[in-house]
C-alpha positions in Angstrom: 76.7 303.6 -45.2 78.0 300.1 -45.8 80.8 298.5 -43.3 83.4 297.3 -45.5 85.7 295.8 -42.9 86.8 292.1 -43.6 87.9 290.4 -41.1 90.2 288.0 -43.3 91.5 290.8 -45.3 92.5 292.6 -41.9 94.2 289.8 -40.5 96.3 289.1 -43.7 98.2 292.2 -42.4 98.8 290.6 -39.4 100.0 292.8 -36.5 101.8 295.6 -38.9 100.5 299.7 -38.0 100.9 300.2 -41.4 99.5 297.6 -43.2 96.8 297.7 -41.3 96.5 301.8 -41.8 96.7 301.2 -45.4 93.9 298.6 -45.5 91.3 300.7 -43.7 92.3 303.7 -45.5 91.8 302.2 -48.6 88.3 301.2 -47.4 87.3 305.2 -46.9 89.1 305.9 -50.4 87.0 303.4 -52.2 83.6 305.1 -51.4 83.4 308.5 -53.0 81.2 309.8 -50.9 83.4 310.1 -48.1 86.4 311.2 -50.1 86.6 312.1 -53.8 90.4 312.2 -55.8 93.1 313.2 -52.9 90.9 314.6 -50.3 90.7 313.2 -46.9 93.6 311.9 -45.0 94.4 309.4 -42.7 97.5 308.8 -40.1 98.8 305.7 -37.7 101.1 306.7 -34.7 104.0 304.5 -34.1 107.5 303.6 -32.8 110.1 303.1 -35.6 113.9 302.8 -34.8 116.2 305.1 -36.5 119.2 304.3 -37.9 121.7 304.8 -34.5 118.9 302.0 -33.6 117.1 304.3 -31.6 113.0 304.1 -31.0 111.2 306.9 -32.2 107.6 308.2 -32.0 106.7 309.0 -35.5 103.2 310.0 -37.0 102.7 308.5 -40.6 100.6 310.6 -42.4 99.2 310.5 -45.7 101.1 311.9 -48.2 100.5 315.1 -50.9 99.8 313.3 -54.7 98.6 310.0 -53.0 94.6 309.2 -53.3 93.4 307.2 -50.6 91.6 304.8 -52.6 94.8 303.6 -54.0 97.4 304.4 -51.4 100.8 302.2 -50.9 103.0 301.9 -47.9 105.5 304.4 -49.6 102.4 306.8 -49.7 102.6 307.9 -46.2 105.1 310.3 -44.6 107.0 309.5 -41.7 107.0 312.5 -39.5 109.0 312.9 -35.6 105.8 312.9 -33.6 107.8 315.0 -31.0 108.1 317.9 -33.7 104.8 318.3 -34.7 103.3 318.4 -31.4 105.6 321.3 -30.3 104.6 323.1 -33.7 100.9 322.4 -32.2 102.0 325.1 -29.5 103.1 327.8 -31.5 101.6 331.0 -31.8 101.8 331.2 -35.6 103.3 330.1 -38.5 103.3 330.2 -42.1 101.9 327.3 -44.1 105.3 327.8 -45.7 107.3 327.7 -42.8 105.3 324.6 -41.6 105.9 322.9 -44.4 109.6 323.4 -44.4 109.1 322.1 -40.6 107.4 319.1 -41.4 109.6 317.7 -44.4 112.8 318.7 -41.6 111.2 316.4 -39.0 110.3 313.4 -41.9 112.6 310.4 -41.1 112.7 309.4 -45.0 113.7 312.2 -47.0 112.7 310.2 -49.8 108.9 309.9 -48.8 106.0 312.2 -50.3 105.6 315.2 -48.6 103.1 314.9 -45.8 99.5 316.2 -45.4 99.3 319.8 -44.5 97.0 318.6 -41.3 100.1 316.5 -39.9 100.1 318.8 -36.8 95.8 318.4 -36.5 96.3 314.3 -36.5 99.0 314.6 -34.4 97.6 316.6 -31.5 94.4 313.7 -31.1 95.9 311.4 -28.9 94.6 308.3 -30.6 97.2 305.9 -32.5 94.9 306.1 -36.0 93.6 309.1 -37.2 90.8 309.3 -39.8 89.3 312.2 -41.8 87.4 312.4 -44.6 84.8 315.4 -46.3 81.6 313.0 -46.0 79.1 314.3 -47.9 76.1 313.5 -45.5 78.0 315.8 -42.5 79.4 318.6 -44.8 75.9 318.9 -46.2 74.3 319.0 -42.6 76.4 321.6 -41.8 76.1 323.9 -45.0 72.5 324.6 -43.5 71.3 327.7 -41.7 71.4 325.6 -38.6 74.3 323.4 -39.4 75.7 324.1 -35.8 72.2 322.4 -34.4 71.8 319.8 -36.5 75.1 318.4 -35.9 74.3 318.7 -32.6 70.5 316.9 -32.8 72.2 313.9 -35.1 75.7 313.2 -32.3 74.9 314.8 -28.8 77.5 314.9 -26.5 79.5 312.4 -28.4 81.1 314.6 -31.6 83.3 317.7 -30.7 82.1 320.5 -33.2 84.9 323.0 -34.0 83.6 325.8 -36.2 85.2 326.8 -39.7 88.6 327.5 -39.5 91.0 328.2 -42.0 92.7 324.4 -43.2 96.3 323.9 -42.4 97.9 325.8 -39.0 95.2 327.8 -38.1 93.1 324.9 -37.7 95.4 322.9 -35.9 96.0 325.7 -33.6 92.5 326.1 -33.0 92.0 322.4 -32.1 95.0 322.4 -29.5 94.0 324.8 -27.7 90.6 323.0 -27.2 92.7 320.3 -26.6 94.0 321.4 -23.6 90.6 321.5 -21.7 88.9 318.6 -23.1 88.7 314.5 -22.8 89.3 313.8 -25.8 87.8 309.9 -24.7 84.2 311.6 -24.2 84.2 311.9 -28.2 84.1 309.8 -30.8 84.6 312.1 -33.4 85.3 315.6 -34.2 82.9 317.7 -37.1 84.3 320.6 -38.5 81.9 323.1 -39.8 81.7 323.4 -44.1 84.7 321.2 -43.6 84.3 317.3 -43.1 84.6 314.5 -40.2 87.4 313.3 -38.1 87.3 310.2 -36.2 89.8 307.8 -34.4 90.5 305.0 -32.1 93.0 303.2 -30.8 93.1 300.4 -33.2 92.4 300.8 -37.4 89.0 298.7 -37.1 87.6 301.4 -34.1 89.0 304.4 -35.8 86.9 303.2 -39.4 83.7 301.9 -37.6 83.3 305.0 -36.2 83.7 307.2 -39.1 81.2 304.6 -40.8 78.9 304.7 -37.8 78.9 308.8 -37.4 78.4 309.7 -41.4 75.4 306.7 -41.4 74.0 309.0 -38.5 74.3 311.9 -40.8 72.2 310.3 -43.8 69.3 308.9 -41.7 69.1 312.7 -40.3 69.0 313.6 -44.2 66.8 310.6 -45.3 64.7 311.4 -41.8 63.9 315.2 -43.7 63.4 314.1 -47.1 60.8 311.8 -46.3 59.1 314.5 -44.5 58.9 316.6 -47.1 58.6 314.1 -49.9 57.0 310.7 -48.5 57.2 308.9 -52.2 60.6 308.2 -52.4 62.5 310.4 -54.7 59.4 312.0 -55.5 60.9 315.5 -56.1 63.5 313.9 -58.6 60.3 312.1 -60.5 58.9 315.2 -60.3 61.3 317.6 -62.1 62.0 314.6 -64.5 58.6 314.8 -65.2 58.7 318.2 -66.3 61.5 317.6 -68.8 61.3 318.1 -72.1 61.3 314.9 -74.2 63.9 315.1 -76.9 65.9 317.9 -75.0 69.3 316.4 -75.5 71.5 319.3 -75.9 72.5 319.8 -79.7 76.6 319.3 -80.6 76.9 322.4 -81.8 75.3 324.7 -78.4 78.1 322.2 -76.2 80.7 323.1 -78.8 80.6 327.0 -78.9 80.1 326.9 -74.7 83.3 324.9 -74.4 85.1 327.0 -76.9 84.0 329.9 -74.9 85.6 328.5 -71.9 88.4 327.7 -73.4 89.1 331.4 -74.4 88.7 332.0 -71.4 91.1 330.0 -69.6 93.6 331.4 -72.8 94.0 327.1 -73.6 91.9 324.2 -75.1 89.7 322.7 -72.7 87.9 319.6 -72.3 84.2 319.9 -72.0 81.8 316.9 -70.5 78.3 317.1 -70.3 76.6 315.4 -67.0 73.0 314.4 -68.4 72.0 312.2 -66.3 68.6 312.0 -64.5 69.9 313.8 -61.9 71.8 316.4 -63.4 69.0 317.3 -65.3 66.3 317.2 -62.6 68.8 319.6 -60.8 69.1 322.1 -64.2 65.3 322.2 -63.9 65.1 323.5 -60.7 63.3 326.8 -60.7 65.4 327.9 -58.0 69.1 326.6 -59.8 70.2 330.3 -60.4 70.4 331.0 -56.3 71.1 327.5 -55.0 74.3 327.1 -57.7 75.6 329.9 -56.8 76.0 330.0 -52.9 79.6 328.0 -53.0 81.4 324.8 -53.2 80.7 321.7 -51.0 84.2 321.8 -48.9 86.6 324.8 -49.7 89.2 321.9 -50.6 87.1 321.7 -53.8 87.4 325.0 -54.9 90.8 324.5 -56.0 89.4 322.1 -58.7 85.9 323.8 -59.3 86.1 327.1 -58.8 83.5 328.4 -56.0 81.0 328.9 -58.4 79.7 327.3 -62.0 78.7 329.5 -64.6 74.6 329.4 -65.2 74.7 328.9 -69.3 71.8 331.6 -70.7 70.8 331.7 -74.5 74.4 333.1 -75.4 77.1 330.2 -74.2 79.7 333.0 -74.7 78.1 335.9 -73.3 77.6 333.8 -70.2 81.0 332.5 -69.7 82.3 336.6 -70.4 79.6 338.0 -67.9 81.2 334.7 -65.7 84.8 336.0 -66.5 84.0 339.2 -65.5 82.4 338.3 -62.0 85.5 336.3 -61.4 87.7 338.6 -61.8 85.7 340.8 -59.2 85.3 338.7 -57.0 89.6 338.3 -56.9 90.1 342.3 -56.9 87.5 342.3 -53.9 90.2 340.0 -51.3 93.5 340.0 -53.3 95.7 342.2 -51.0 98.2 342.7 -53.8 100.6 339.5 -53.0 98.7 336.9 -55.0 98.7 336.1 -59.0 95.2 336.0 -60.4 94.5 332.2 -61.9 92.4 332.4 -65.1 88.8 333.6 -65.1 87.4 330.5 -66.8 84.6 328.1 -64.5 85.2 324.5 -64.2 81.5 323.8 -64.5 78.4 324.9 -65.5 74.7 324.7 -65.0 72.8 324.4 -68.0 69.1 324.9 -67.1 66.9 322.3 -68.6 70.1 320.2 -70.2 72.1 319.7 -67.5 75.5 319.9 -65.7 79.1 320.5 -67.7 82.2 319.8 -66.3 85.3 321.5 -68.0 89.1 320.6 -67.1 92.4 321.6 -69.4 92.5 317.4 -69.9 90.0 315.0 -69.7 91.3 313.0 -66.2 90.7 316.4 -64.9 87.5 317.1 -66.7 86.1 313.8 -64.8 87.4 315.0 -61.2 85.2 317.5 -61.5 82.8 315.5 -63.0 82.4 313.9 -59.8 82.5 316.6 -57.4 79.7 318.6 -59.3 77.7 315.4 -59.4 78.4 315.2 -55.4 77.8 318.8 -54.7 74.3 318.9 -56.7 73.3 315.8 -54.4 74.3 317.6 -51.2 72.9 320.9 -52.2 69.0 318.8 -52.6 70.2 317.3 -49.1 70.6 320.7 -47.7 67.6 322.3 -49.4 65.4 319.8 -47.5 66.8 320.5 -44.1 66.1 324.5 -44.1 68.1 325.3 -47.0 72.0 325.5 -48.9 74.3 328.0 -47.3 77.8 327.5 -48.3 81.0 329.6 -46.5 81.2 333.2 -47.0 83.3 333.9 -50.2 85.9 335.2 -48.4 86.7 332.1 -47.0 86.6 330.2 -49.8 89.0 332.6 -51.8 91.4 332.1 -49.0 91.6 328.4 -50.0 91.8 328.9 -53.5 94.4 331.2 -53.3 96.2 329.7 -50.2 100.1 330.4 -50.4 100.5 326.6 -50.6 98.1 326.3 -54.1 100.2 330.2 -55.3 103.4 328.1 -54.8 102.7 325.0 -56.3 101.2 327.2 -59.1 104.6 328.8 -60.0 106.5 325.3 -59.5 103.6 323.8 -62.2 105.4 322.4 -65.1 104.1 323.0 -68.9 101.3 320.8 -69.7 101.6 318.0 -73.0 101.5 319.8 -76.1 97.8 318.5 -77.2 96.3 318.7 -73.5 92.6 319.7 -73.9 92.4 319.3 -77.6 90.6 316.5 -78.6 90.9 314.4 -81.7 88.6 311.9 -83.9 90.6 309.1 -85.5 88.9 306.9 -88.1 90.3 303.4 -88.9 92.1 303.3 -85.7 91.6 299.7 -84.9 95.3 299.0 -86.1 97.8 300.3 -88.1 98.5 303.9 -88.9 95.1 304.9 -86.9 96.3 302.8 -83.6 99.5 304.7 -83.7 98.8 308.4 -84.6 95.8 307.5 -81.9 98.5 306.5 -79.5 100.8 308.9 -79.9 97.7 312.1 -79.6 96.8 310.1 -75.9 100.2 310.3 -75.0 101.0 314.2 -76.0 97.6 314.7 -73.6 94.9 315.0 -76.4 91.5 313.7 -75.5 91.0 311.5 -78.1 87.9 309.3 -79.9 88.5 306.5 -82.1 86.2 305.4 -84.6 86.1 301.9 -86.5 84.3 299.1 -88.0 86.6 296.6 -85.8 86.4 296.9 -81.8 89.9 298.0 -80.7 92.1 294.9 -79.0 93.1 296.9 -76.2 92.5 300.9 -74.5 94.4 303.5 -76.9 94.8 305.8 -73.5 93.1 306.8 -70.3 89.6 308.3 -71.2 89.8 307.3 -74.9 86.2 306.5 -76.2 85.5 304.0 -79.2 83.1 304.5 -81.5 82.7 301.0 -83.6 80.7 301.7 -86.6 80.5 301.4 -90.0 81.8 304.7 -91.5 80.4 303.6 -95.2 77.0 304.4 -93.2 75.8 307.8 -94.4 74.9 308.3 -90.6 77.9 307.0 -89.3 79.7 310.3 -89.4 77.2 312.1 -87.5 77.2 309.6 -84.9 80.8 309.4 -84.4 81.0 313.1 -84.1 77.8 313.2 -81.8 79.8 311.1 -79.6 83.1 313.0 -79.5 80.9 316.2 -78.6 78.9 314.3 -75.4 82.4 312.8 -74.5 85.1 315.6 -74.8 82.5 318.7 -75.8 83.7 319.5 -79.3 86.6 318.8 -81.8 89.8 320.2 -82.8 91.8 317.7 -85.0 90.4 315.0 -87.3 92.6 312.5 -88.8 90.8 310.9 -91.8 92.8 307.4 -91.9 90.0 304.8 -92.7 90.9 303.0 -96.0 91.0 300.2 -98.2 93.4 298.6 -100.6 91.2 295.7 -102.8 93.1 292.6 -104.2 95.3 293.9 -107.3 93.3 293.7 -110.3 94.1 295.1 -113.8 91.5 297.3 -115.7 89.9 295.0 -118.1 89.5 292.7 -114.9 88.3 295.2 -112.5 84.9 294.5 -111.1 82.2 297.0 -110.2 81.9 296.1 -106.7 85.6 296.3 -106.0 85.5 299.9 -107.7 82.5 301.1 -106.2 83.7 299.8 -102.2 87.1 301.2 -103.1 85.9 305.3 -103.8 82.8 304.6 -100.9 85.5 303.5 -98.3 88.4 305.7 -99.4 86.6 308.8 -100.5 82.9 309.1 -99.7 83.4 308.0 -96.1 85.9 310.8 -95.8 84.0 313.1 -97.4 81.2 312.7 -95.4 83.3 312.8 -92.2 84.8 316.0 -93.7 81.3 317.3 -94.1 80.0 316.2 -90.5 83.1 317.5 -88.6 83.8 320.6 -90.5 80.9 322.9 -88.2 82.5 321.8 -85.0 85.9 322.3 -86.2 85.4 326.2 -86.7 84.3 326.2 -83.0 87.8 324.3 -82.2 90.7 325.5 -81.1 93.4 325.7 -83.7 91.6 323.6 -85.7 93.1 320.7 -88.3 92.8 317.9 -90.3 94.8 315.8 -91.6 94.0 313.2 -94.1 96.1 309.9 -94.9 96.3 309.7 -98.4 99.1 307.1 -100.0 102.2 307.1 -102.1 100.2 305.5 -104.7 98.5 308.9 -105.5 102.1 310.3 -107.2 103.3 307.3 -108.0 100.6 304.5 -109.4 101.0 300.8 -109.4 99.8 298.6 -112.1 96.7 296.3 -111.1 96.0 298.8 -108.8 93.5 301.2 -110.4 90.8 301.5 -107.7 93.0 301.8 -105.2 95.0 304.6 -106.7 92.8 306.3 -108.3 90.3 306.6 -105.3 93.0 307.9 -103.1 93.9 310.2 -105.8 90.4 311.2 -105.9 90.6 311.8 -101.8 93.6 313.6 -102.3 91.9 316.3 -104.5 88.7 316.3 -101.9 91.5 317.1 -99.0 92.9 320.4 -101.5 89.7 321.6 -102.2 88.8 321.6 -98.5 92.2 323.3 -97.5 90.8 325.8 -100.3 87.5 326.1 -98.7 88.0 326.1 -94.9 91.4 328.5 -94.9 88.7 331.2 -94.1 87.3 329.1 -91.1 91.4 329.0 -89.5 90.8 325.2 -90.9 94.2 323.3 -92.0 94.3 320.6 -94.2 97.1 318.2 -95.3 97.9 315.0 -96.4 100.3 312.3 -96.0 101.4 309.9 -98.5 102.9 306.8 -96.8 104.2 303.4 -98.6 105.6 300.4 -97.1 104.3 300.7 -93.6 104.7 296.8 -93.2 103.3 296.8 -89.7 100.1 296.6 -90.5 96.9 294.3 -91.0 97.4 294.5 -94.7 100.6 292.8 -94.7 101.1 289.4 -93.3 104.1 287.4 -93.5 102.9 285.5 -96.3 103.1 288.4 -98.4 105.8 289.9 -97.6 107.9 286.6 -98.1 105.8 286.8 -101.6 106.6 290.2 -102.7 110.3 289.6 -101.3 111.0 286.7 -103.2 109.7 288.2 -106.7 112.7 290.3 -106.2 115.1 288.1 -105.5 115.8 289.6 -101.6 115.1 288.8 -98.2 111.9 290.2 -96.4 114.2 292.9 -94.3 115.9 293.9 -97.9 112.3 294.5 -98.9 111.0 296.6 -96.3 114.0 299.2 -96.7 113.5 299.1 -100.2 113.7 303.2 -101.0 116.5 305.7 -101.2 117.4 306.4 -97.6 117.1 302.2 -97.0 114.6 303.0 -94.0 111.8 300.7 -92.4 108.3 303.1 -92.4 106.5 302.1 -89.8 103.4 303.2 -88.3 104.8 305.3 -85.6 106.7 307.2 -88.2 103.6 308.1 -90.0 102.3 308.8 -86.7 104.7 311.1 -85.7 104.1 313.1 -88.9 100.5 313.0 -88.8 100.7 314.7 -85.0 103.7 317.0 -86.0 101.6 318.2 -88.8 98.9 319.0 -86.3 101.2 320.8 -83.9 101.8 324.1 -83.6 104.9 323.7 -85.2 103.1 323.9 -88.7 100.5 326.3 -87.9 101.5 328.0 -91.2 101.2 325.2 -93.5 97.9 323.8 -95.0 97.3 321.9 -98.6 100.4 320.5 -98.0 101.4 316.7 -99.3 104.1 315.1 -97.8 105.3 311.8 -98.9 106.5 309.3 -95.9 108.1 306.8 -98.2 112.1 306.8 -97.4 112.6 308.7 -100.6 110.8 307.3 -103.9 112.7 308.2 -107.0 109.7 308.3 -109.2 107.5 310.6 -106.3 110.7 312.5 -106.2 
């Protein structure tokens, strides 16, 4: 493990605790496998005056929401150091009741709440405080003889508590080993299935020793899998070798599994498949059915993964039901009538011979677990080479998933975006209408993939993939929707926006090529989207399209033939497919919008043009229609997404002009 202290980085926080706690806690945060998306926690011990101008001892702790890889002064918790240490001594508590405690005894009732090991950091008499899940020691001690090897790898010089329930409990348990200890004899403390504390008396001693005690842990693991495998990597080469070629995993299996799982968990899900060489060599294992299913890395993971992944047989949705039905076993087996039973869906799966899938109800969440998979699978081929995987006992690991902390914070959780886990394909959504209805999906929590022939200037959303292709291609479609399946796992909503308007022409001047890339652009490309998208959209979840048609399609212009009469001719391909897929729960509509003068088409050349042929200013132009309105791409946007909302779950083959009112459409 690579030291990442820099000594001109450290002294650029010259003599300040906290600075210098937020520096070296940043360091652990940006190596994710040490801590991965909230996990870990870190503290500094220090005199602050209060406001009578008083000095008081006050434990800053890392605060609940705040990820150590990114964490700000105003991320830690100031907490009366006096206060925790007599909680320490108490009998018992509720993690409610402690909570309540801590947030009493903060000094800045305006900081985050602080870590639910405040009482732990405070009892080790060490001014910084660092603890993280490294993967190297949790995997060590998920072994048979976890107890032992921790002991080969540190001696004397690690105190090893065994597993005890995170929050009071375990801070009881280590204060009352605390009182018949040195706590100087040790420079670190392992807790069993759990993770790694160390500390010291300044930031730099506290972090080399966490980076010195996990690099112990990995040469014990590198020290076995030579051993067993003197070629380096040679069991990974060797499942890889025993791949199939061509075995990527076809759109349609990925879709149906992640609609499963989305039934399931009774809302849309997001859906990512993990293919990489590792993930795979791991679904080959003969022995993935048993090794998958012995529990998570660290119970704090539970709480995003679940404690097990579903094993995907030849049925994706008898798998996830027979996964369902486990799950809601294994809750009846420990639920001692006080808790609320979370939904029976898994948060990732082992695909044997594809690979890994991560699921989460948006796609930031689908990635956290992502990563944790991707770290458990390496720990789990860790532990397999030392004597073999043995997670907690399930009992244990249901107490953490359904800790009275996580049931609370599950009644206080507010309602999710309206189009979180639903994922969308865009086309044209470089600029313009696209950009905006591609915008606004991101922001209302859809998972969304953008397609053009243009790059797009700048990200549409966290997560948002870009397809840039040319969507006259006959295989562009099937690309764009191959990619939308390995990104997000299937499709829900397609809004076909990629168009055309050629230079205005009148008949008898019309050439062929401007007819011919007029109907390939604005109707064939649609169509064959239409035609790509359509099988993955009857495995969606409330499934739509919406297509972007044009005021020109009631309403011609003259020297405008191709133009209107191709999206006249798209128009007609969008009813027929409301006709066709009604059975399939499909909707289809269209929008007709004119004037949206914020777009490539119109520069200020030709708006100045077209304004002065009427004899009014550009502004008089744009708000030339009945209600004396600017249309603008957000507008159309917010139609196109309204339209795909539940709100008009009842309406399909509809046509709705956005035009401010057109007397000859009306």
């Amino acid at each position: 493990m690579q030291n990442l202290w820099n000594d001109g980085d450290a002294r650029a926080c010259g003599d300040d605790p906290l600075a210098l706690r937020v520096y070296t806690s940043r360091l652990l945060g940006r190596d994710p496998s040490l801590v991965l998306h909230g996990g870990g926690n870190t503290s500094v011990k220090m005199s602050a005056r209060n406001v009578f101008g008083d000095a008081e001892d006050v434990l800053l702790v890392k605060g609940s929401g705040w990820d150590l890889a990114t964490i700000e002064p105003a991320g830690f918790a100031p907490v009366r150091l006096d206060v925790l240490r007599r909680l320490a001594a108490l009998e018992h508590i509720s993690d409610t009741a402690l909570v309540r405690a801590q947030r009493a005894a903060m000094t800045d009732p305006a900081a985050p709440d602080p870590s639910v090991e405040a009482v732990l950091h405070a009892i080790i008499p060490f001014s910084y405080v660092d603890h993280t899940h490294a993967d190297a020691v949790v995997a060590l001690t998920n072994t048979p003889r976890g107890a032992e090897l921790i002991g080969e790898v540190y001696g004397q010089s690690a105190l090893v508590v065994p597993y005890v329930m995170p929050g009071f409990p375990l801070a009881r348990a280590v204060y009352d080993l605390s009182r018949r200890i040195d706590w100087s004899r040790y420079e670190g403390m392992v807790l069993l299935h759990h993770g790694i504390f160390t500390w010291g008396d300044t930031a730099r001693a506290s972090y080399d020793a966490m980076i010195r005690l996990v690099t112990c842990a990995e040469e014990r693991i590198a020290k076995a899998e030579t051993a067993r495998h003197p070629e380096p990597f040679g069991r990974l080469r060797s499942l890889e070798g025993r791949l199939r070629e061509g075995s990527a995993l076809p759109p349609l299996s990925l879709a149906r599994l992640r609609r499963a799982v989305s039934d399931a968990a009774k809302q849309p899900m997001v859906a990512t498949l993990i293919d990489s060489p590792a993930a795979r060599a791991f679904a080959a294992r003969p022995d993935v059915s048993s090794v998958a299913m012995r529990g998570p890395l660290t119970p704090d993971h539970v709480i995003r993964t679940k404690r097990v992944p579903v094993i995907v047989g030849d049925d994706p949705a008898a798998s996830v039901a027979e996964f369902a039905s486990s799950y809601a076993d294994y809750f009846h087996r420990h639920d001692d009538g006080t808790r609320t039973m979370l939904d029976a869906a898994p948060r990732w799966a082992v695909w044997p011979g594809q690979g890994v899938v991560a699921f989460g109800r948006s796609a930031r969440e689908a990635a956290i677990v992502r990563d944790i998979a991707e770290h458990t699978i390496g720990a789990i081929t860790w532990a397999q080479a030392l004597g073999g995987w043995r997670a907690l006992p399930e009992r244990d690991v249901f107490d953490v998933e359904y800790w009275e902390l996580e049931q609370a914070k599950l009644r206080k959780s507010p309602a999710g975006k309206p189009f979180e886990g639903r994922v969308a394909l865009v086309t044209g959504a470089a600029s313009g209408i696209g950009r905006a209805v591609a915008t606004a999906l991101a922001a209302q929590g859809a998972a969304v993939v953008t397609a053009d022939a243009r790059p797009i200037p700048s990200p549409i959303g966290a997560g948002a993939v870009h397809i840039e292709c040319d969507l006259t291609d006959a295989s562009a479609a099937r690309t764009a929707t191959e990619r939308a399946v390995g990104a997000f796992g299937g499709l829900d909503l397609l809004v076909s926006n990629v168009g055309v308007f050629p230079r205005s022409a009148a008949i008898d001047a019309l050439d062929d090529d401007t007819w011919r890339r007029a109907f390939d652009v604005n109707v064939a490309s649609h169509q064959r989207m239409l035609t790509a998208c359509v099988p993955l959209l009857r495995l969606g979840v409330a499934p739509s399209v919406v297509v972007v048609g044009s005021k020109n399609v009631p309403a011609p212009g003259p020297q405008q033939a191709a133009y209107s009469a191709s999206k006249a001719a798209l128009t007609q391909l969008a009813r027929v497919a409301a006709l066709e897929f009604a059975a399939d729960g499909i909707r289809v509509n269209v929008v007709h919008p004119h004037g949206v003068f914020d777009t490539a088409l119109w520069t200020d050349a030709m708006l100045e043009s077209r304004a002065a042929a009427y004899g009014i200013t550009p502004e008089q132009y744009k708000r030339r229609n009945l209600l004396g309105v600017e249309v603008t791409s957000q507008a159309v946007a917010d139609v196109v997404v309204a339209l795909a909302s539940p709100a008009f779950a009842c309406t399909t083959g509809a046509q709705i002009p956005i035009d401010g009112g057109n007397d000859r459409v009306i």
